[in-house]
N, C-alpha and C positions, 0 to 999 in steps of 0.2 A: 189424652190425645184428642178425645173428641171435643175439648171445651175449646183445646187449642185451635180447633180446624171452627168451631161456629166462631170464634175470636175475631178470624181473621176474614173471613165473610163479612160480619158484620161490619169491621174497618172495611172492603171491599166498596160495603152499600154505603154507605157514610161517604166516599167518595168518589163515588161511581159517575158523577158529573167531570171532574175533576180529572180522571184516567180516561171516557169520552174527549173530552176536550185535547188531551195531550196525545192520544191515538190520533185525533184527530190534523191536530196539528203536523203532525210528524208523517203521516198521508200526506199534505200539500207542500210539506217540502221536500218531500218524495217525489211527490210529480212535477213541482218545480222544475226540479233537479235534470229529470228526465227529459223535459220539454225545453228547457234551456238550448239558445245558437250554440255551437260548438265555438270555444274561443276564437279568436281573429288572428289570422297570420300575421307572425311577425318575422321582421329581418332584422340583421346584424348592422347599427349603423357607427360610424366611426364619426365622435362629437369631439369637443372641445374639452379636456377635464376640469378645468378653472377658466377664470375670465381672463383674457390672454391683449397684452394692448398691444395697439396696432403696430405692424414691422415685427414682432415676434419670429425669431427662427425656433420653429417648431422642431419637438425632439419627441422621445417615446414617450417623456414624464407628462408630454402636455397635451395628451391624444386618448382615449377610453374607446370602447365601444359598447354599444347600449344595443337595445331589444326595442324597434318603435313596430307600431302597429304596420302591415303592408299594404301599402294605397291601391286602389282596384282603378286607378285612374294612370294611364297611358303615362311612362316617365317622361320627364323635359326632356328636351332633345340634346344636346350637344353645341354650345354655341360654336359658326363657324368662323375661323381669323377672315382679317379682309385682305382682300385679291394684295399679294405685295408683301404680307408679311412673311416674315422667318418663323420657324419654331423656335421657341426655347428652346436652349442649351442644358440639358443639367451640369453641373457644377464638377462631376464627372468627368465630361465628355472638354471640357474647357481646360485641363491642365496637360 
């Protein structure tokens, strides 16, 4: 028992640069870790699933929704129609 236990010391001292260094390391990705922004808000955004050519009637197969990061920047506004026009109709409201 006791040969076993000076054994293992001596492999200990032998590498005792070697387990400094990886304590080491393992500390600064510790604190890394800890110091690190909390991830970035994201929302739910409704893309394109494939590349879609122009005039496409779009269905459910050809719509996904993705996770982008969320802009800290005021959304666009709304463009407004010009004085005169009609709403669109859906396709609904037409038969």
């Amino acid at each position: 028992m006791r040969r076993r236990v000076r054994a293992v010391r001596h492999q200990l001292r032998r590498r005792r640069r070697l387990i400094a260094a990886a304590l080491t390391a393992a500390a600064a990705l510790s604190a890394l870790r800890t110091l690190a922004p909390p991830p970035a808000d994201t929302v739910e955004v409704l893309v394109a699933a494939r590349d879609l050519p122009s005039g496409t009637v779009l269905d459910d197969d050809d719509l996904a929704v993705r996770r982008s990061r969320a802009s800290s920047r005021r959304p666009v506004p709304r463009p407004t129609r010009p004085a005169g026009c009609s709403p669109a109709r859906s396709p609904a409201a037409r038969s």
